[in-house]
N, C-alpha and C positions, 0 to 999 in steps of 0.2 A: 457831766464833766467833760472838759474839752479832750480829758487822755483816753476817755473812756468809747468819746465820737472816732477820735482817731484809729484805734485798735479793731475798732469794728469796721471801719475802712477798710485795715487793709485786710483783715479776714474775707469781707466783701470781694475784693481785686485780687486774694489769694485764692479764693473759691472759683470766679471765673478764669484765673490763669490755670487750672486744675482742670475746669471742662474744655478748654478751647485745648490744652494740651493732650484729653482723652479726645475728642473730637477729630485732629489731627493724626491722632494713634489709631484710631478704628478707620479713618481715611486711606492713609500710610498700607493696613493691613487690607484693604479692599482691595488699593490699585493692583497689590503684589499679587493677591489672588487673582486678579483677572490679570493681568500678566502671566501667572503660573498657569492658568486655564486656556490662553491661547485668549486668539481674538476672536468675531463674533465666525468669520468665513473658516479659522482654523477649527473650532469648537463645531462650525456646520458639518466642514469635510472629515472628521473623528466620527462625528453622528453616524454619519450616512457611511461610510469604510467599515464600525463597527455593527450596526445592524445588518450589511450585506452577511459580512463573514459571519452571524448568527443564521443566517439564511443560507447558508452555501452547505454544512454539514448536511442538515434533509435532505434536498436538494442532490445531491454529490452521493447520496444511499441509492435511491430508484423514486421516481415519482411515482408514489402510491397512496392511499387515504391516510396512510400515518405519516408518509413524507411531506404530503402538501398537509396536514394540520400544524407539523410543527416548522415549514415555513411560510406557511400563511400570514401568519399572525405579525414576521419580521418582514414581510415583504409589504403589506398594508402600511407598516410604520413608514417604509420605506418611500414609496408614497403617498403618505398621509392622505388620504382616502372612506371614506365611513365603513366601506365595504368589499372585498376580493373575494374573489373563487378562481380555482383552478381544477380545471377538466380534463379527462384522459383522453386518449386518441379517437375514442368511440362519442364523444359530448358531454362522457356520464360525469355530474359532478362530483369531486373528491373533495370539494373542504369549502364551506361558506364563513369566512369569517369578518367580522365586523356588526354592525348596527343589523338589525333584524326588520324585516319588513313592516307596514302598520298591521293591524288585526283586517285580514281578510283579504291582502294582497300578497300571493304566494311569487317572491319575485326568482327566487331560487328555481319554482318551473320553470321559467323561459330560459335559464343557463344553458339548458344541453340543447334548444334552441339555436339561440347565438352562439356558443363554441363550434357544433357544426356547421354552420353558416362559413365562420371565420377557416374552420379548419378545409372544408370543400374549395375557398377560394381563397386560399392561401394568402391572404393579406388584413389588413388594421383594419375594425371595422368600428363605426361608431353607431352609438345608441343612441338614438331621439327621446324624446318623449312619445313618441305615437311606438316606437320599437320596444318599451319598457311597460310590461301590462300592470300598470297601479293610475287608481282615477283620482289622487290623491293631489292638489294641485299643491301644495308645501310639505311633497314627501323629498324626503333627503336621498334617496334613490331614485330618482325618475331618469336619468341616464345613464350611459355608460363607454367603455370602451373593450375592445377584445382584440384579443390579438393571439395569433397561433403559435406554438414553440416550434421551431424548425429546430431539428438534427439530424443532422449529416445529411440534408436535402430532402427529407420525409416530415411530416408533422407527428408530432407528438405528445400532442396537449394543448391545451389553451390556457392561456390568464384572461382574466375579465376584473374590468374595476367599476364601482357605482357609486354616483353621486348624486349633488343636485344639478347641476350643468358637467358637459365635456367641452371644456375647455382645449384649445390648442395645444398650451402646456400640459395639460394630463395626458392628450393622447402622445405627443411625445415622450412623456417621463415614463407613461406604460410602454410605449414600445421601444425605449430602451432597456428597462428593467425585462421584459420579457427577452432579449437578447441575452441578456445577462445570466437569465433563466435558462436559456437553453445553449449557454455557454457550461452550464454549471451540467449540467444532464449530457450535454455531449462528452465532459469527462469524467463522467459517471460511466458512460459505455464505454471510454477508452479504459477504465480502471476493468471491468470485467471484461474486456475483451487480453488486459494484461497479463490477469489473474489466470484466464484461459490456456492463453500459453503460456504460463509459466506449469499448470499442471501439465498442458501436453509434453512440457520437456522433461516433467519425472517420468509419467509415461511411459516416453521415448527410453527414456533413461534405464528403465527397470527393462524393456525390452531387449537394449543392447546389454546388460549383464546378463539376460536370463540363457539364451541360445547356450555360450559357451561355459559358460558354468556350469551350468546342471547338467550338460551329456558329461564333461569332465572329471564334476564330483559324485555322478553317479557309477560313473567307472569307476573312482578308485575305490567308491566305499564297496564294491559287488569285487573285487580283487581280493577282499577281505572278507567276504563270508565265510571259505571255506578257513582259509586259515587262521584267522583269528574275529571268530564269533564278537566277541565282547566287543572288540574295537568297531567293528563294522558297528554295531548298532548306538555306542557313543556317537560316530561321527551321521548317522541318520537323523539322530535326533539336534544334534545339531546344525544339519543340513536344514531341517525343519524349521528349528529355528531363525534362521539365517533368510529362509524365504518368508517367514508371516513377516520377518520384519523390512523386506526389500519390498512387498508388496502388499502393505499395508494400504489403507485407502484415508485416513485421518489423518490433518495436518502438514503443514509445509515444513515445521520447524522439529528437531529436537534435541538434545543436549550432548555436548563433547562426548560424557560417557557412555549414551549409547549408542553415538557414533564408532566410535572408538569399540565397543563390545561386540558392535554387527563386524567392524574389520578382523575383530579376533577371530573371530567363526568365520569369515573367511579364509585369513591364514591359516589356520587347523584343517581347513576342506583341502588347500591347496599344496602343504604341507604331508599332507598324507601321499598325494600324487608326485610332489617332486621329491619326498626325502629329505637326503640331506646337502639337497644342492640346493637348497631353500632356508638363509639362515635372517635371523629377522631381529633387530632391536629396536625396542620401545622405550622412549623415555619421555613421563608425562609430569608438567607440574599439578600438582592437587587442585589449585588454588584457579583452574581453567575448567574441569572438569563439568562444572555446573551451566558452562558459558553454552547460551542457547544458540544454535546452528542450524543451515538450511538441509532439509532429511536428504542423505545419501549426496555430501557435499563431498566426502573425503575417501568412502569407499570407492568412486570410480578411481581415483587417483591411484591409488596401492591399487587395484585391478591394472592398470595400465602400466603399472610401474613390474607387476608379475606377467602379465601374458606379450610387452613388448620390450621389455627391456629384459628380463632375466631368463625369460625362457629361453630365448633365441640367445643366449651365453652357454660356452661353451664352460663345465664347470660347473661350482659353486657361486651364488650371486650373494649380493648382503641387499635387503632392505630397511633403510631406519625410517622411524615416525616421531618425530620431536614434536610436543605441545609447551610453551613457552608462553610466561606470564608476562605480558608485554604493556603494564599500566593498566590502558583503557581498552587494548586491544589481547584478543589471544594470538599470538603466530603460532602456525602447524608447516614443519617441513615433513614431506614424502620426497623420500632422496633414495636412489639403487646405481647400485656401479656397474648398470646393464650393457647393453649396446648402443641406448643414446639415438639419436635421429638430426635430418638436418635442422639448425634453428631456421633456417629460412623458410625451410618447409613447413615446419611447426607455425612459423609467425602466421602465413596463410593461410593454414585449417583453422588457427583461433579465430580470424577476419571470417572464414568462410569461403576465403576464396579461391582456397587449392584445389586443381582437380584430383577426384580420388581415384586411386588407383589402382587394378585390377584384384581382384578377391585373391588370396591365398588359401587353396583347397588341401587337405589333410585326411583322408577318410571322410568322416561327416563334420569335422573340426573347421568350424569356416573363423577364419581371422579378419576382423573388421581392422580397417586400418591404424596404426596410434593416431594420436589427437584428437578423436573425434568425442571421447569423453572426459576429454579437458574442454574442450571446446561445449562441452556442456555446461558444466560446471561453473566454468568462466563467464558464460553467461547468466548464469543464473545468481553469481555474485554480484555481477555489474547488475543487475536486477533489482538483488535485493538491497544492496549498499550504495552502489555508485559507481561508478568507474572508476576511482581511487582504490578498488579495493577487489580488481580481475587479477586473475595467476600470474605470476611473475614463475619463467620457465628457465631453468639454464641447463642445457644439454648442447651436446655434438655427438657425431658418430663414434662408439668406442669409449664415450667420457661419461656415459649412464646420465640419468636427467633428474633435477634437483628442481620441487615445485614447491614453490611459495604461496602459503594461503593466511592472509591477514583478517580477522571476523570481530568487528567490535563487542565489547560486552556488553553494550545497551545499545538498545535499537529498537523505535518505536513496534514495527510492526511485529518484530521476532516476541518482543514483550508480550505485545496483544495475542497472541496467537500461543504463544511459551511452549514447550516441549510437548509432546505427544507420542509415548513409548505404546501406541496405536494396540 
């Protein structure tokens, strides 16, 4: 029937208006993905950005047989290559990875070969085929390139890549990525050459409190033998305390409260010695107390704030220690209504560039100058946070000195490392 031709028609033209309409739709969805994906040169420079930085972590540790396995394998992608190795300063191979020689051509011997080759004369060397021992005429390794790691004007490694030809572009793209390679290892050395002095300045650190503290609180506790047994031997043992924990040999970092618990055993040593012209306020919020900090960040502070500010007060002095919940940050003031010093002079000794000046002798009591263990401190916050985040000082002569310490609550490396009550 003729209504019957009709209706089937337009199902016919309603069917294909339905694919050309999904057609258009799964079109529609492609473009936008490739759109959303970048273009062919933006999706290349993603590639090759994200496999470096998988490659810079090992790398950035120490080049060792575990360092070059697990960037081996990102630097080969890197480029795209059948096969890499990377040799230590002596030739010796640390990592072959890629495609494997055929049965009975050891190509991996000839590495410590050509690395010391490359590394003896300091420059790109390429591999022939008479230079690659395999008789295999459609081996996919019969050439190569190599190339030495230079840091800091010394060799220290090799890379080597194997193909079937060495091409211009590969020895280029290896001796760029080998730059890159020992771009990444020379601040690897700067990182423990960092790390270095940052211990020498505890060190340093624990040196400058040890002199005058302990002949001080050794005095006052033997003042107390005769007359009062008991007390002499509390404050011994917390004399004791007070040094396993200044000269601990574990960790950089460790937490407000036991910050805060080594200053108390402080001012109980030194409390004993001045009396009651030593009066002291503490006000801590709870909610900082767990906040992780760089070891013996806040005891030079109250040291500095007792042997140059209040001692040399005629009188009674106040010392207060505020710990305040500051969001993301804790603030800690150390504040005394001492004698104070110049800020000019202060500004100097933080730079480094005041000269110091002449020792103050006392019996066997030698007095190191003020600033010089702020000037620690201060460094070692700029250290470990930034420069956003060194002492803020406000003193004059006669106005006692008021120091500002600001300490995030999270911070990668404080985290990795987290307290350590040694």
């Amino acid at each position: 029937m003729p209504w019957f031709s009709t209706i089937a028609a337009l199902l016919l033209l309603a069917g294909g208006l339905v694919a050309v309409i999904a057609a258009a739709v799964f079109l529609l969805r492609s473009v936008r993905k490739r759109q959303f994906l970048g273009t062919f040169q933006e999706r290349a420079t993603y590639e090759t950005l994200h496999t470096a930085s998988l490659a810079a972590p090992p790398l950035r540790a120490r080049l060792d047989a575990d360092g070059a396995r697990r960037a081996g394998r990102h630097l080969r992608a890197l480029l795209d290559v059948p096969a890499l190795t990377l040799a230590d300063t002596t030739g010796t191979l640390l990592v072959w990875d890629g495609a494997e020689p055929a049965a009975g051509h050891r190509h991996d011997e000839a590495v410590t070969r050509h690395a010391r080759s490359a590394l003896s004369s300091g420059r790109t060397e390429v591999l022939g085929i008479n230079d690659v021992p395999c008789g295999d005429a459609d081996c996919l390794l019969g050439q190569g390139v190599v190339v030495p790691l230079i840091v800091t004007g010394r060799p220290e490694g090799a890379l080597a890549v194997y193909g079937a030809t060495a091409t211009t572009g590969l020895v280029r793209a290896t001796t760029e990525v080998a730059r890159w390679v020992s771009t990444q290892l020379e601040l690897a050395e700067f990182d423990r050459s960092r790390t270095a002095v940052a211990e020498a300045e505890i060190r340093a650190l624990r040196a400058q409190i040890s002199p005058h503290f302990i002949y001080n609180s050794l005095s006052a506790i033997a003042s107390f033998v005769r007359t009062d047994p008991e007390r002499a031997r509390e404050l011994l043992l917390e004399f004791a305390e007070f040094t396993r924990y200044s000269f601990r040999r574990h960790g950089d970092f460790t937490s407000l409260a036991e910050e805060l618990r080594c200053i108390d055993r402080y001012l109980l040593l030194e409390r004993a010695r001045f009396g009651g012209r030593l009066q002291v306020s503490l006000q801590v919020a709870p909610e900082v107390l767990s906040v992780v900090v760089p070891f013996l960040c806040l005891q030079p502070l109250v040291e500095n704030a007792v042997r140059h500010g209040l001692e040399c007060r005629a009188g009674p002095g106040l010392l207060m220690i505020t710990a305040q919940d500051g969001g993301n940050e804790a603030r800690i003031t150390v504040e005394d209504d001492g004698v104070g010093m110049d800020p000019e002079r202060l500004a100097d000794m933080l730079r480094g560039e005041a000269k110091p000046l002449a020792d103050l002798s006392s019996g066997s009591d030698r007095r190191r100058e003020p600033g010089i263990g702020l000037r620690n401190v201060d460094e070692r916050l700029r250290h470990v946070y930034g420069d956003a985040y060194g002492l803020v000082v406000e003193t004059a002569p006669g106005a006692g000195t008021k120091v500002r310490v600001r300490v995030p609550k999270f911070h990668p490396q404080a985290v990795q490392e987290g307290p350590d009550n040694g």
